[in-house]
N, C-alpha and C positions, 0 to 999 in steps of 0.2 A: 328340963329339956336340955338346957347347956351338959351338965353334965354326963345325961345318957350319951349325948353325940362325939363328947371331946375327947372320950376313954377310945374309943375306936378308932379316930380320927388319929392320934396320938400313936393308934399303934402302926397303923399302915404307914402311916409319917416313918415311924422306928424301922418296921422292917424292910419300907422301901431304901432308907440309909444304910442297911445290913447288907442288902442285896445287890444295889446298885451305889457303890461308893460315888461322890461327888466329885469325884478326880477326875479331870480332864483324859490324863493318863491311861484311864481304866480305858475306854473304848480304845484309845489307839492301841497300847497294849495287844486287847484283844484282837485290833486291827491283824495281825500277824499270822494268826493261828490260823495253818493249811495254806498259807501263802509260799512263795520262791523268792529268796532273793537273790540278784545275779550282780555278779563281782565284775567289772569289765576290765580286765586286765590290759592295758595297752606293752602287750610281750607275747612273744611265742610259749608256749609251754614248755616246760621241763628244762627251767633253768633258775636259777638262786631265786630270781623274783616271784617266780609262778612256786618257791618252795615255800616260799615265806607265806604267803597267803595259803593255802592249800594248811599250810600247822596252825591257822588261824580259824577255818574255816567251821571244824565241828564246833567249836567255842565258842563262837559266834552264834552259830544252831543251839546251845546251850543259854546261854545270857541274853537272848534277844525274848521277852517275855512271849508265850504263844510259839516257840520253836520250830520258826517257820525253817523249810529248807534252804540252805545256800549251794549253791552252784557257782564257777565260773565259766565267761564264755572270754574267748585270746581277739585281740583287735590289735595286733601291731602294727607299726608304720607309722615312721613319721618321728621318733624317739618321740613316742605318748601320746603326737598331737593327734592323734586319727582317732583314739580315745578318749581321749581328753574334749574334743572337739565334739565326739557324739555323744558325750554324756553333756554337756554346756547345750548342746543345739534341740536334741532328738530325744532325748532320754526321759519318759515321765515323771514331772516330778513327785511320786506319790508314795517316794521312804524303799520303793523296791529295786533300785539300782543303786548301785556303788562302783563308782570309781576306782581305779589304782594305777597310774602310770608312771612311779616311778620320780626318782626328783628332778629329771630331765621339763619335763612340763613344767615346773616351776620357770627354770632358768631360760628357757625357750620364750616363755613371755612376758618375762623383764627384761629380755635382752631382745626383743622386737622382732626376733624371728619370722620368716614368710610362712603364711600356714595355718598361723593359730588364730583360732574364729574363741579364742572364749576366756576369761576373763578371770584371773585367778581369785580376786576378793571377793567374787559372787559366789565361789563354793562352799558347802559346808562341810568342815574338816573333819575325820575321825580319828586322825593321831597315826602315825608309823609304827610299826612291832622293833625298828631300830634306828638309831641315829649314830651310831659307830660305825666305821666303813674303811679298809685301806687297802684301794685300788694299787698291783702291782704290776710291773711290766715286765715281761718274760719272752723269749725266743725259743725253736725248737732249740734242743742239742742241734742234732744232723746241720744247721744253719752255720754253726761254728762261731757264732756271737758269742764268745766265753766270756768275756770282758766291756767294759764299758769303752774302752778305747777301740778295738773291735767293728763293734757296735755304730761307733761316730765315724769310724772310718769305711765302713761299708754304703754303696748306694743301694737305692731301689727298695730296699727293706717293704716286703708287702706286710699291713698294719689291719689282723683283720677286726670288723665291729659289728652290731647289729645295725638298726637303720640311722641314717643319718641324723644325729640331734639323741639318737639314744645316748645314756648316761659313760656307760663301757667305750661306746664308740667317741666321744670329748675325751676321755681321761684317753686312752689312745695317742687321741693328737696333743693332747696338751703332753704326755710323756716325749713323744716323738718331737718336736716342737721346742723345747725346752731341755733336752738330752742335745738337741743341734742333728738330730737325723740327715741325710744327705737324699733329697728327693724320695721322699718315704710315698710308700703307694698307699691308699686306703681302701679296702676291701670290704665291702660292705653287703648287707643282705643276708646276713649269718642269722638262725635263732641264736637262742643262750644257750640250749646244748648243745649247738652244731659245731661252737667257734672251736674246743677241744679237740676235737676229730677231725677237723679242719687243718688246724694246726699240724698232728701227729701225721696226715697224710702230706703235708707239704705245700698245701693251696696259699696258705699265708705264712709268713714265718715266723709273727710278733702276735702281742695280743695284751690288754690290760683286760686285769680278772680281780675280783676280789680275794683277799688271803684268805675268809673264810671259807669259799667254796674251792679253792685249790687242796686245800687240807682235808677233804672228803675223799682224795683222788693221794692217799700217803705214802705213793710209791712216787712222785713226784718231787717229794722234798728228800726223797733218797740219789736224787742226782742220776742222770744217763737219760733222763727226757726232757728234762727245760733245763733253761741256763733264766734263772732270776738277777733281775738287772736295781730295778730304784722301786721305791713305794711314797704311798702320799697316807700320812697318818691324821686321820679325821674321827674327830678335833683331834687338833693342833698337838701333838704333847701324848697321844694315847699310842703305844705301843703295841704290835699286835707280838704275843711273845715267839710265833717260828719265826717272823723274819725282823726283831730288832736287828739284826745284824749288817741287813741292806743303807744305803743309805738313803736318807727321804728325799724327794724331789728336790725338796724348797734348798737342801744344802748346796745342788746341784745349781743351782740358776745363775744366769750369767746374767742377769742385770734385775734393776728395782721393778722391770714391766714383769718381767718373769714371775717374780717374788707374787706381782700383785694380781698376776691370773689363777696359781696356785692358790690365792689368800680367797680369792673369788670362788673356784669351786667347790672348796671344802667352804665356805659358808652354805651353795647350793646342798653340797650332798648331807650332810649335817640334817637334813629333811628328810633322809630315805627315804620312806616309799608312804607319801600320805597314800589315804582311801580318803573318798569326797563322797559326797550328793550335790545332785545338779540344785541351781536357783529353785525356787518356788517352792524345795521341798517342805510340806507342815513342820510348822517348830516342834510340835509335840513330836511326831518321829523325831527327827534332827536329834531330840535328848534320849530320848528311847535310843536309839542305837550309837549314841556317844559315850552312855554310858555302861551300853554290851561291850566295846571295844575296850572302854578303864577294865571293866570287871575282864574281860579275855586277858590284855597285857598285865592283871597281876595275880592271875590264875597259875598255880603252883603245877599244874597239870599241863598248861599250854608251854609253861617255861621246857621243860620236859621233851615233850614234841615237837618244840623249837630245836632246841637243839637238836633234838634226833635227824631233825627233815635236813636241817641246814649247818650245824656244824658248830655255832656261838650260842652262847644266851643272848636271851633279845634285851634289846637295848630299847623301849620304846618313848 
């Protein structure tokens, strides 16, 4: 009797283990398939940050087991916290939202900011597609800022940024601020692609931009539409090769406070642009899609697309 029953027993044992692996992993995995997940970008669209995500985005659809679709949806306001804030408060936590506000949301709530409802050690992180970044400061031509002396000696200078607390919009004041601007205005409410056309019509006259998105626009470094003033090389010591030539903030500074607000933000930006999940989300996602984003950032095909969207290789 032992015998007749154990040979059977034995087998469905085997092919239940063939069928259904014992992995944890396997159902969440599965969990995916026919599902959406949605990127909440705290940015307007059609600017450096919504490119970066957007060359990340099929990859993502690729490496995430079950190939569920991704989409994003734009929540700016706030530099992040408006996003930031509804993926921490509102957002379920069940692996189908993601974060990405930029490294503004970092610095905003270590530095106690009005606003921010949410908690940076309780998210779970999926890594940056870059940690190289050199924020430059630039005027129209038509302004006649040709010079840094110019420049310090003109008032009023309008400084335009996105919303207050965004990333572009600090490095602004900290260039303005730290150059010695004379009553500089700040102008704000801009998307990322607005501030350029902005600019060339006249509404602002200044602007901090990153060098890799200026360099998509290569009639620019041809001279007769910005006049290029200082840059901030992050990290410390990385040269971006069109404008080694500028000189960096930090040589600029007129005292030790200077020195160590400059030291402060290139610690913040040095984070570019995490993607998160809210608290509570299951650990088994959590690794399920931490480890889509390693496999996206060393993906020979996303490097590729990266550059093409955005201008550098990613740095993640």
């Amino acid at each position: 009797m032992g015998s007749k029953y154990s040979i059977p027993a034995f087998l469905v044992a085997f092919f239940t283990y063939l069928t259904v692996p014992p992995d944890p992993l396997f159902s969440q995995a599965d969990f995916y398939r026919g599902k959406t997940i949605t990127i909440i970008q705290g940015r307007d669209p059609g600017g450096s940050g919504d490119l970066r995500v957007k060359a990340m985005m099929p990859f993502l659809q690729k490496h995430i087991p079950g190939n569920p679709t991704v989409i994003s949806e734009y929540m700016p306001g706030g530099g992040g916290r408006k996003a930031a804030n509804h993926v921490f408060r509102s957002s379920r936590p069940d692996g189908l939202t993601i974060g990405n506000a930029g490294s503004s949301m970092v610095q905003l709530e270590l530095l106690g900011e009005s606003g921010v409802l949410y908690n940076i050690d309780k998210f779970f992180y999926l890594g940056s597609p870059y940690s190289v970044y050199h924020p430059v400061f630039f005027t129209r031509k038509q302004a006649s800022f040709d010079s840094l002396a110019k420049l310090r000696a003109a008032s009023g200078i309008r400084v335009g940024g996105q919303s207050v607390g965004f990333s572009t919009y600090i490095e602004g004041r900290l260039f303005s601020y730290v150059l010695g601007l004379k009553d500089p205005k700040f102008v704000t409410g801009y998307g990322g692609a607005e501030l350029d056309p902005a600019l060339l019509r006249g509404e602002i006259d200044a602007r901090s931009s990153g060098a890799d998105g200026i360099i998509l626009t290569p009639e620019w470094l041809k001279g007769g539409v910005v006049d290029f003033h200082t840059i901030i090389n992050i990290p410390k010591g990385e040269k971006h090769p069109q404008f080694s030539h500028l000189p960096e903030l930090e040589s600029l500074s007129r005292s030790d406070k200077d020195r160590k607000l400059i030291i402060l933000q290139r610690a913040f930006r040095v984070a570019g642009a995490p993607s998160f999940l809210p608290p509570g989300t299951p650990k088994e996602r959590v690794e399920i899609l931490q480890e889509a984003f390693r496999k996206t950032y060393t993906d020979p095909e996303f490097h590729k697309e990266y550059k093409k969207l955005t201008g550098p290789e990613p740095t993640p």
